[in-house]
Phi, psi and omega in degrees: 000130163239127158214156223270110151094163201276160205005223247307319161297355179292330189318311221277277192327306156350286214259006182243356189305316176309345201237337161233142171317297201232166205197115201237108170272124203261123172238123191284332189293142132291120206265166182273153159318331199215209173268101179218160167294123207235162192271351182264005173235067184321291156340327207259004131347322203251195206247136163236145180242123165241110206307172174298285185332304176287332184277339161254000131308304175298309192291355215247294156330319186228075191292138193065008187292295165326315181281003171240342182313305206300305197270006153289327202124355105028103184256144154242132165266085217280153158299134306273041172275355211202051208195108167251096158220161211232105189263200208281320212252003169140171163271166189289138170257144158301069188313169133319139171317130200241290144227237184194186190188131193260090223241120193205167166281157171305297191327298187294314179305271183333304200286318175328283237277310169321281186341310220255322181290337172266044177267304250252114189302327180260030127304074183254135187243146211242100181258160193054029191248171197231111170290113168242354189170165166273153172242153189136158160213193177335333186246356191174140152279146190238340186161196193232166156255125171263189149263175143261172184291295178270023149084002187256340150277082180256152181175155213259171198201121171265159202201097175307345196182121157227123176276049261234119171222055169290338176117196201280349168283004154358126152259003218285339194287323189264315188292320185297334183300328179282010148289356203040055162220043154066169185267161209273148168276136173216124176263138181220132181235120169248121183267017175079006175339141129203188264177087197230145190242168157193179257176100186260127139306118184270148151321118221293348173278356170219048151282018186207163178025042160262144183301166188268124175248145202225096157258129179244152188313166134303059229288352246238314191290326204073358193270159193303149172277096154275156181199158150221162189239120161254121153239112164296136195267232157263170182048032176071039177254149111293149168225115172240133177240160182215137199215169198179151183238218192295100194101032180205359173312141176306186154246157180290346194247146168295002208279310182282006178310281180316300153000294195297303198283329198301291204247337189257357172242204225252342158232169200263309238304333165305301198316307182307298185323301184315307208293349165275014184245169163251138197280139192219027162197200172247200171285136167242150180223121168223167171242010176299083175218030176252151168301108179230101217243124170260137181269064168296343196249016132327293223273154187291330176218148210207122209269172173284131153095047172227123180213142174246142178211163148118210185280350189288337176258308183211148192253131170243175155333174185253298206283019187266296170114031175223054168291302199305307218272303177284342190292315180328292178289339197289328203256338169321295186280002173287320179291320160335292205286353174259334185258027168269320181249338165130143154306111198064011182280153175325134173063026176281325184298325190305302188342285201282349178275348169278328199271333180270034181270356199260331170277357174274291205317321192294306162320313202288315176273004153279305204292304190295346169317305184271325200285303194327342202276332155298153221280166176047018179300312180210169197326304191252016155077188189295128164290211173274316149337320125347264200292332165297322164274329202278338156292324141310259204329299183335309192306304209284315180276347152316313191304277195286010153293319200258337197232100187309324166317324179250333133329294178292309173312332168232027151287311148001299185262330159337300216270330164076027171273320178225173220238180166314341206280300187337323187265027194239012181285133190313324174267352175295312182310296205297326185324300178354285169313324186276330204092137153341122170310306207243146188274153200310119191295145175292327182239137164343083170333031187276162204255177183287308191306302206310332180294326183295307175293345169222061198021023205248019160190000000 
């Protein structure tokens, strides 16, 4: 088995060492001993979460991998007690623990989860390397062509299973075409987002057990979408990302940062926070955030021993947080599915690329739910379909602002634990209907310590 590029490709080696001799991971970056900043992870700048849904992925993959994220430094975070967030539709009351959310730098998560996967002897990682093609024709892949880093090695590397899992840089749409088996259906809603993050000392009585602050746009309004995340990380850090979507974008400069959190999202209460912490880098900034899904397990024909899985089939927004979450479960069913029908059975690949539409779908239709509604997201603006659902959930995050039941119900689906359907049950409908239980909070749910501890009384 080979597969193309790092954490998320690890998954496929995770859930297949068992079932093959050898497992050869193609990586383009030369990777660090630990947790550092590497150029093939750009993203990892920004605030990352890996949702319950995804931590029981991994952990299901990596039995005890939750117990060294945690001793590395690693926060769990329960849903939604330990959660200040300001939804479209008022805030959020802090419920009882619900489900959870695993909150770390990208640096750290990726070097963990690497550590741990290459401890497995039949695992070998192919650093500095270049994925240039597939081998193979119409009917079967056979391998790949590689590179080398400086350019003096190119040679095919064979593969009973290849996996591509590269990212938002995929080629894989193009090499099958250059293989003649036509080109892939593809969707894209770009809400014109972009996105700048930076990496706070917190204030030293609230480096250890503060809640996750949320602000989110307003969908409601027409106005451009701002929002922002302060997640407290490892070592007493925050990592804040503050984001906009067209006519409504951060700045790039730190001066403006605070500034941003301050004055431009629908409440101050990050900005305030910032301004008691010390800032302990500068700004990153992207606009890489549209949605994007390729439809492989579509195509009339699909060669034997290939699977894409991961941000290479479908790249969502960023700022949703289940990039991570779906890549899990996504390599979780490639291992089902090889150990249900077999090493080698016919059509095993068609298989696992049909199974793995159902933990893409669920994302792909939270992120696109909302982004679609922005102005120039996609040609023909939202459907009807579209606006119809999009009326509900407005109903359903009204609802669970006030009624911890339907709260949890649609953490539920956040949370990538259960699929949509969770919100269409005859008592889900009528809660709806009813509205909130509790009447509407004035303010951020921050307790008098949590206000104290981070100076801000």
């Amino acid at each position: 088995m080979l597969a193309a590029r790092a954490l998320t490709g690890l998954g496929g080696p995770a859930g297949l060492a068992d079932r093959v001799d050898r497992v050869v991971v193609v990586e383009r970056d030369v990777l660090p001993d630990g947790p550092a900043p590497r150029k093939g992870l750009p993203q990892a700048r920004h605030a990352h979460m890996l949702w319950s849904g995804g931590v029981r992925a991994v952990s299901d993959l990596l039995p005890g991998i939750t117990e060294a994220l945690q001793d590395a430094g690693a926060r769990r975070t329960p849903v939604t007690t330990d959660m200040v967030v300001l939804g479209t539709r008022g805030w959020f009351r802090r419920w009882p623990e619900s489900h959870h959310v695993l909150l770390a730098g990208r640096d750290l998560l990726d070097a963990t989860i690497r550590t741990r996967v290459l401890t497995d002897p039949r695992v070998e990682l192919l650093t500095g390397t270049e994925v240039l093609g597939l081998v193979g024709d119409t009917g079967a892949i056979t391998g790949v062509t590689v590179r080398s880093r400086d350019g003096d090695d190119v040679r095919v590397i064979e593969a009973d299973l290849v996996v591509d899992a590269t990212g938002r840089g995929s080629r894989a749409g193009l090499w099958l075409v250059e293989l003649g088996l036509g080109a892939v259906e593809r969707r894209e809603v770009d809400s014109g987002l972009a996105y700048a993050s930076r990496l706070y000392l917190a204030p030293e009585q609230a480096r250890s057990g503060y809640p996750i602050v949320n602000v989110q746009p307003d969908m409601r309004d027409g106005e451009p979408g701002r929002a922002g995340f302060l997640l407290p990380i490892e070592d007493g850090r925050w990592i804040v990302t503050l984001n906009g979507t067209r006519g409504g974008e951060p700045s790039p400069v730190n001066d403006d940062f605070v500034r941003f959190a301050r004055e431009e999202l629908r409440h101050p209460v990050i900005g305030e926070l910032l301004e008691q912490a010390e800032p302990l880098s500068d700004v990153s900034y992207t606009r890489a955030t549209v949605n994007r899904r390729h439809f492989y397990e579509r195509m009339p024909a699909w060669p034997a021993n290939f699977v894409v899985l991961g941000d290479a089939l479908a790249a969502f927004n960023p700022l949703y947080g289940h990039g991570l979450a779906v890549a899990a479960q996504s390599a979780v069913i490639l291992r089902d599915v090889v150990r249900r029908h077999g090493w080698g059975t016919p059509g095993l690949s068609r298989r696992i690329q049909k199974a793995l539409a159902r933990p893409v779908g669920t994302a792909w239709d939270l992120a696109v739910g909302q982004d679609v509604f922005y102005p120039g997201a996609t040609e023909k603006g939202p459907t009807l379909r579209d606006r119809l659902v999009a009326s509900y959930v407005n109903r359903l995050m009204h609802t669970a602002t006030g009624n911890g039941r339907i709260a949890r119900r649609v953490t539920d689906v956040t949370s990538l634990e259960r699929g949509p359907e969770a919100l269409l049950s005859p008592s889900v409908l009528v809660a709806a209907a009813l509205g909130p239980l509790k009447p509407a909070l004035t303010g951020p749910p921050l307790t008098g310590d949590e206000l104290k501890r981070a100076g801000l009384r």
